[in-house]
N, C-alpha and C positions, 0 to 999 in steps of 0.2 A: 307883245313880242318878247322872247328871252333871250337873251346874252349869255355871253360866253367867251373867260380871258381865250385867247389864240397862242393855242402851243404855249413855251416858255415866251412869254410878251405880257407887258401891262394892255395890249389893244383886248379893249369889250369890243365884240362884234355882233351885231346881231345872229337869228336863227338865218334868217333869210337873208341875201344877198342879191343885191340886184348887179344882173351882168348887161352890157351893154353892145355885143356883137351887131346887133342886129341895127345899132344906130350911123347913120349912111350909106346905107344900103337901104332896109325894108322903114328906116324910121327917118321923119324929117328930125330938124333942128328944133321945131317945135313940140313936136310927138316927145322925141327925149326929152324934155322939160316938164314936159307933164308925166313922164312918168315919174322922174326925182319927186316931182313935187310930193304925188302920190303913195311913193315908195318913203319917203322920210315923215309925211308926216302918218304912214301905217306903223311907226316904229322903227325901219332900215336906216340905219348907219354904216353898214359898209356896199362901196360901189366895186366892180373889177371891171378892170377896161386890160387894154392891150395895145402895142404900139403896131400892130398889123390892123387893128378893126378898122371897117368892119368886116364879115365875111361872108359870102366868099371872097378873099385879100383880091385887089385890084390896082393899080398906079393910083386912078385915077380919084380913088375912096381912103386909102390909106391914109390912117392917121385923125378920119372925121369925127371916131367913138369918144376919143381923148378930146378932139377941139368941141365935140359938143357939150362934152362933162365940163370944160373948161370956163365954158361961155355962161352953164347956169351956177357954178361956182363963184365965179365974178359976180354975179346979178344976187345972187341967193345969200353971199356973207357965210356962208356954212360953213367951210372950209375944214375949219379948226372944231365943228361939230361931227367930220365923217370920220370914217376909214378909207383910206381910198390906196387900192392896188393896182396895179400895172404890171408887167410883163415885156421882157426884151424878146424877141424876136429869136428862135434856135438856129441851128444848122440849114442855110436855104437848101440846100439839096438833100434834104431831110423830110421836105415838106414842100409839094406842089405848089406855083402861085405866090411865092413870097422871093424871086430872085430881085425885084425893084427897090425893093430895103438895102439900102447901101450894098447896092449892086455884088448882093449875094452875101445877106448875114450872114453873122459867124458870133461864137461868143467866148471871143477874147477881150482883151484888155480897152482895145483901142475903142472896140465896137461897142462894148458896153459903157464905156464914157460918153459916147456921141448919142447912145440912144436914149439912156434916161436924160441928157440935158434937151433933147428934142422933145421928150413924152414931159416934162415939165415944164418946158416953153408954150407947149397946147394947152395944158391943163393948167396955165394962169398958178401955180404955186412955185413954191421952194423945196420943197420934198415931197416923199410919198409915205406912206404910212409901212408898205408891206412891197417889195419888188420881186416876180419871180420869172424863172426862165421858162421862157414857154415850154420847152423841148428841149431833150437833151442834143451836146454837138456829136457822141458816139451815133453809132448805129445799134441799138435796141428795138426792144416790142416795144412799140406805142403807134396810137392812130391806128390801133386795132390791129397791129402783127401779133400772131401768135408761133411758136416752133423757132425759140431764138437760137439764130446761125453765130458762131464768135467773129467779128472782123479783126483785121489789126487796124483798120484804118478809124481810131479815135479821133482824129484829131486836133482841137484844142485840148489841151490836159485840162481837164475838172480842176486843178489849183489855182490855175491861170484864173480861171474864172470866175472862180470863190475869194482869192486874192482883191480880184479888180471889184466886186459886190462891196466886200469891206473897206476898200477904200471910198467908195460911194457912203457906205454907213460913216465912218469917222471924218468925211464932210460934210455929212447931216443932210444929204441928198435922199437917206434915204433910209427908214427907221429899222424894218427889219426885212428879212429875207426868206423866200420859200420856193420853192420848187412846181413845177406841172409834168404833167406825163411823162412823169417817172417810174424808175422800178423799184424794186425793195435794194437791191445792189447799189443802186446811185444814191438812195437816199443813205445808205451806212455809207457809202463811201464819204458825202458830203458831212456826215455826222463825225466821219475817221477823222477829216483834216481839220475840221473847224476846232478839234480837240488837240488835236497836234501840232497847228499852227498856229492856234490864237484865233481863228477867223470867228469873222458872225456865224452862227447855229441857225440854220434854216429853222421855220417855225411851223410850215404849213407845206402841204402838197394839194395842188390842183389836178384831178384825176375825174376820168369819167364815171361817174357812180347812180346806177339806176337799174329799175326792177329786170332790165333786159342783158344789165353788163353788172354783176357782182364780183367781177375778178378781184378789186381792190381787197375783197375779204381774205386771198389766198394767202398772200403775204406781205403786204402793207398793211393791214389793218391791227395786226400784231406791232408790227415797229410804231405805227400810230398813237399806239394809245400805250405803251413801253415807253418809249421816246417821246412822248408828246410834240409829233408832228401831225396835225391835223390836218384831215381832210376838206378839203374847200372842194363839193362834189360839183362836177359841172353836167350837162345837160341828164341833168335828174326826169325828165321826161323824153329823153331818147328824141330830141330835134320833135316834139311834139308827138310821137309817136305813141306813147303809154296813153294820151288823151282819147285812143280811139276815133281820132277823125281823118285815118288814110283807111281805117278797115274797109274793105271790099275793094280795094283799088280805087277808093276818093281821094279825090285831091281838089281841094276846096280854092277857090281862088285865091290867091296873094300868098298862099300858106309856103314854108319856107321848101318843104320837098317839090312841091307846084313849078315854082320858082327855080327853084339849084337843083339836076338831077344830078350832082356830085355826092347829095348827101343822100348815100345808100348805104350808109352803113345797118341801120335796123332796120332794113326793107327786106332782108333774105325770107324763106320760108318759115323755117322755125321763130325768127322772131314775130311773123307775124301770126301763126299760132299761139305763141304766149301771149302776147300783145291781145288776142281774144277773150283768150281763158282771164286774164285780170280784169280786162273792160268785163265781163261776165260776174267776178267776181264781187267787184266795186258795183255794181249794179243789182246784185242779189242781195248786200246790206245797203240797199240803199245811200252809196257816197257818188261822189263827184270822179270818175275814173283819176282824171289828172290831180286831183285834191291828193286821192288813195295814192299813188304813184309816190309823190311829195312827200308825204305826213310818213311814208316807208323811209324814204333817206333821212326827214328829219329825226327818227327815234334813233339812229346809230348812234352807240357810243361814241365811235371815234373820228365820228363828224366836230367841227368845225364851225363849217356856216354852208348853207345848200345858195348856191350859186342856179336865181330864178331868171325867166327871160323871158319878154314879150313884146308882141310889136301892137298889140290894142292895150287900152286902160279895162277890158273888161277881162281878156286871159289875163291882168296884173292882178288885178283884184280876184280873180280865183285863185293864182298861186298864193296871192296874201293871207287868206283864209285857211289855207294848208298849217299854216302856225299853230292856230288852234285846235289842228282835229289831232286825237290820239285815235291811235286805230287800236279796238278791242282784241283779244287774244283770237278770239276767232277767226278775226282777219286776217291775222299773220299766223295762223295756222293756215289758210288757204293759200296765203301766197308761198308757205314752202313750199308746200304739196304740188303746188304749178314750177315752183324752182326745181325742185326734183325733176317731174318732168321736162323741163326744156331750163337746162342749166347753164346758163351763160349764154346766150343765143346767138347775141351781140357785141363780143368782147373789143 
């Protein structure tokens, strides 16, 4: 496994990241123990949770990702072996299914004090390693908008809430700070005030990055690797999709689109032509579709750490193996030639 410091931070992270959505929902309390177990001793040290997991967000599941990570935390002694991130909850009427979070988050002052003291009472610690916003509180492109409208209605100002992070930092709640589904604009903005105010410097952005959404290259991939805020890519196989196992209209039992027909975001038509032409690809040099898919986020520059998921120990261990493939020139000569044709399918 290789490492790599994170953004301006002393944290080594590993290449691979294990994410934990899917724990409370599609995975028991056990199933997640066995992956940790699996995932750390492949080399993984950094975990990302969330204080919405799992998802699809619910009352009734809310908050289990964090009490599960907490429970083998306690049992395992690791603790002070991970990295471990989290995430405060954005704007609820920003994002469907999340108004049960202190009856309609928000990320001000008040709210970002009660969440990370919540998300570290589950998680059995006294800090976190890395804390970021899930979502911004403006109204921007993310969760796949494209053709951005200006509102005026921002509402909490981004100081407020870069204010209220570094008071978490200089309590030691919480080491350092990054951002998700962000834009290039909010990350210079968060970059303007941390300079101007003294505040903590975001280190990292948590953004969707994979063979079917390369948006991140258009203009964060530049401030990423300028600025050294790195990429923490998330579903790097499109919600399993680049795996090639919905081609033709399958939907395998238990699998997560089976399950949630919410998640349509790479089910349009052109994603599921490209989503051919790779599986096609990946099977003409003989790889593992999903491996290929992988081993493409992990050679970025301006990556980070690729943020892996799974609800069996047998898709853990194919992502884990992605580590070690480098894909030849040849491969990634074929997958421009398909990005050219169907360029962004999935944004």
């Amino acid at each position: 496994m290789d490492y790599r410091t994170l953004g301006r931070s002393d944290l080594q992270v590993s290449l691979l990241c294990l994410g934990t959505m899917t724990w409370g929902e599609q995975n028991t309390v056990d199933e997640a123990a066995a992956q940790l177990d699996r995932a750390v001793a492949a080399g993984i040290n950094f975990i990302d949770t969330a204080e919405m997991y799992p998802v699809p967000p619910r009352p009734e599941t809310q908050g289990l990702s964090e009490d599960y990570l907490g429970r083998w935390l306690q049992r395992s002694g690791k603790r002070s072996e991970l990295v471990i991130a989290s995430k405060v909850v954005g704007r609820g009427s920003r994002n469907p299914g999340v108004m049960h979070i202190r009856n309609g988050p928000r990320l001000s002052r008040e709210h970002i004090h009660c969440a990370i003291d919540d998300s570290l009472r589950r998680l059995g610690t006294d800090y976190l390693d890395l804390y970021q916003l899930h979502w911004p509180e403006r109204d921007t492109n993310f969760f796949g908008n494209l053709g951005y409208r200006h509102r005026e209605d921002d509402g909490i100002a981004l100081a407020e809430t870069l204010r209220a992070l570094g008071e978490l930092v200089s309590a030691g709640k919480v080491r350092y700070i990054g951002l998700s589904n962000e834009t290039p604009w909010g990350v210079l903005e968060c970059l303007r005030l941390a300079r101007e105010e003294n505040l903590p410097r975001v280190i990292s952005i948590q953004n969707p990055y994979n063979l079917l959404n390369r948006s991140f290259e258009i203009g964060l991939a530049e401030i990423a690797m300028r600025e050294q805020v790195d990429l923490l890519a998330y579903s790097p196989l499109a919600f399993g999709v680049l795996s090639g196992k919905y081609l033709q209209g399958a939907r395998p039992d238990g699998a997560r689109l089976t399950l949630f027909e919410r998640f349509a975001r790479y089910s349009n038509p052109q994603a599921q032509a490209a989503t051919e032409a790779y599986v096609a690809l990946a099977r003409q040099h003989g790889l593992d579709p999903a491996q290929m898919a992988l081993a493409f986020v992990n050679q970025q520059a301006f990556l980070g750490s690729n943020i892996i998921g799974a609800t069996t120990l047998d898709q853990l261990e194919s992502n884990i193996a992605s580590a070690s493939l480098s894909l030849p020139d040849s491969v990634i000569e074929g997958v421009e030639d398909i990005h050219r044709r169907y360029t962004i399918p999935s944004p």
